[in-house]
DRENDO-1510 file (C-alpha; in Angstrom, 1 decimal, always signed):
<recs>
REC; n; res; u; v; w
REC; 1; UNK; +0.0; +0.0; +0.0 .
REC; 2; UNK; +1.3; +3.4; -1.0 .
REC; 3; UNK; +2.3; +5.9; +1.5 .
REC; 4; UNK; -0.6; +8.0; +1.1 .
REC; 5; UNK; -3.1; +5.7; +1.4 .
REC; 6; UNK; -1.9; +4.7; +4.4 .
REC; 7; UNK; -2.0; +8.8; +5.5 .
REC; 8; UNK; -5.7; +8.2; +4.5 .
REC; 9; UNK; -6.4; +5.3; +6.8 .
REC; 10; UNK; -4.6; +8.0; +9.9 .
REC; 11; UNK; -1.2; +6.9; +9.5 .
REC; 12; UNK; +1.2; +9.9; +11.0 .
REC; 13; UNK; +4.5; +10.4; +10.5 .
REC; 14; UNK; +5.8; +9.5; +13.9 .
REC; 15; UNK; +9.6; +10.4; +15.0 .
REC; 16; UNK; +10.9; +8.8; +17.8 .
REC; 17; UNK; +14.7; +9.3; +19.2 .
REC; 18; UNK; +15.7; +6.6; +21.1 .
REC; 19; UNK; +18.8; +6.9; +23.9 .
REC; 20; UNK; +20.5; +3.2; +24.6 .
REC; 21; UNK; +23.8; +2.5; +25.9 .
REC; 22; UNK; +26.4; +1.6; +23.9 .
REC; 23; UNK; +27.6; -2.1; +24.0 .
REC; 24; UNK; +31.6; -1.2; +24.6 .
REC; 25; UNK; +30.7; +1.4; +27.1 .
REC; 26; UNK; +27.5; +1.1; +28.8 .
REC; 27; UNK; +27.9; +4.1; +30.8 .
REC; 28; UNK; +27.4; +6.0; +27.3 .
REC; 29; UNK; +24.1; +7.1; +25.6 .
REC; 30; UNK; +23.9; +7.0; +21.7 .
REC; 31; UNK; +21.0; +8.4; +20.1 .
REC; 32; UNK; +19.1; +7.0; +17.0 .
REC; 33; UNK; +16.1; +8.8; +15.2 .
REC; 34; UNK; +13.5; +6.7; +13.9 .
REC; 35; UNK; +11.0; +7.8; +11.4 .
REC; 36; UNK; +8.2; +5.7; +10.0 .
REC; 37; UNK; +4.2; +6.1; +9.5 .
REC; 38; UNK; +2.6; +4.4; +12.5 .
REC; 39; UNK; -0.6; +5.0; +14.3 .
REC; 40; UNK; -1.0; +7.2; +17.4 .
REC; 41; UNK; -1.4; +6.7; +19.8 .
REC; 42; UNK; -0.8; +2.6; +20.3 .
REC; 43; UNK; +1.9; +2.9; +17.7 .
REC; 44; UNK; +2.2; -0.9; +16.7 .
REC; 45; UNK; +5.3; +0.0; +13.9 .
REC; 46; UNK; +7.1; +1.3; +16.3 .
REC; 47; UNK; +6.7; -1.0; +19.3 .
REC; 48; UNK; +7.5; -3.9; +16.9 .
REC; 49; UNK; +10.9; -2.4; +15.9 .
REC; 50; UNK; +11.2; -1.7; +20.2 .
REC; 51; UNK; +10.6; -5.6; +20.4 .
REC; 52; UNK; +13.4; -6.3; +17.2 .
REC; 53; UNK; +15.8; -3.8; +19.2 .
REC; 54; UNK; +15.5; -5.8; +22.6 .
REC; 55; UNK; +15.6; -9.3; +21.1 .
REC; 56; UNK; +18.5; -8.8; +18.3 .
REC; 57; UNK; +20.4; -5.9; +18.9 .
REC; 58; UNK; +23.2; -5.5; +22.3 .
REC; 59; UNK; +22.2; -1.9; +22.9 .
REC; 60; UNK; +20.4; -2.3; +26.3 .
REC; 61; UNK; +17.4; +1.3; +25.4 .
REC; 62; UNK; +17.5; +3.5; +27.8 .
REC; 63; UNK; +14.2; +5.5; +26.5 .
REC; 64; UNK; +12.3; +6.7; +24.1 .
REC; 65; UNK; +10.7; +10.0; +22.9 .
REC; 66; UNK; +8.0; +10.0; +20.7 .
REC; 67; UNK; +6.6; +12.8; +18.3 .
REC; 68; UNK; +3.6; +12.4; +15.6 .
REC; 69; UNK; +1.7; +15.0; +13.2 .
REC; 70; UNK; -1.0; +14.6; +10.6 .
REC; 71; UNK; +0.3; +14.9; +6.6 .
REC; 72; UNK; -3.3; +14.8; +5.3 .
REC; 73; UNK; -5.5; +16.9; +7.2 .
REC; 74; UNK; -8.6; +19.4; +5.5 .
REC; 75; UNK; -8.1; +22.5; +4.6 .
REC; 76; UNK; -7.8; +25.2; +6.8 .
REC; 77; UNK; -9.3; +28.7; +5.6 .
REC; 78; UNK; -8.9; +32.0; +7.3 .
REC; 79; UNK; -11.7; +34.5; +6.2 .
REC; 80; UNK; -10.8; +38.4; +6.6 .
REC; 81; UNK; -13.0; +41.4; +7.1 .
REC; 82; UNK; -11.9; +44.2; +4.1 .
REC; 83; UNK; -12.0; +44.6; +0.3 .
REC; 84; UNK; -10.0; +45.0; -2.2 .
REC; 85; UNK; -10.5; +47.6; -4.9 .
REC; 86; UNK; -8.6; +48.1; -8.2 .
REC; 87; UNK; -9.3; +51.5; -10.1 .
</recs>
């Protein structure tokens, strides 16, 4: 399914930064960004990829910040008081 049909079903472009510590030196925090279309506000894309992180990957997360926004939405108009006239 294309991108914007999933937008039309209320897929968001969600962003999520995730802090782990790294596997030689667990005392340090690397951050990744993340960016997918997912579903707010269970977010089932992401959470699997959490799951793939914790099962396959030695970066023990330390936590994760989430941010998601609308690409389709309806139009927003702003009427104003005042005309216009020319000659």
């Amino acid at each position: 399914m294309s991108d914007f049909h999933l937008m039309l079903k209320d897929y968001r472009l969600t962003t999520a930064e995730i802090l782990y510590h790294m596997p030689d030196h667990p005392s340090f925090l690397q951050s990744y960004i993340w960016q997918e279309l997912d579903i707010a506000p269970r977010f089932p894309v992401l959470n699997k990829f959490l799951a793939f992180w914790e099962s396959q990957l030695e970066g023990k997360l330390h936590s994760v910040k989430v941010a998601s926004a609308k690409l389709v939405v309806p139009a927003q108009f702003t009427f104003c008081k005042g005309e216009l006239k020319i000659h």
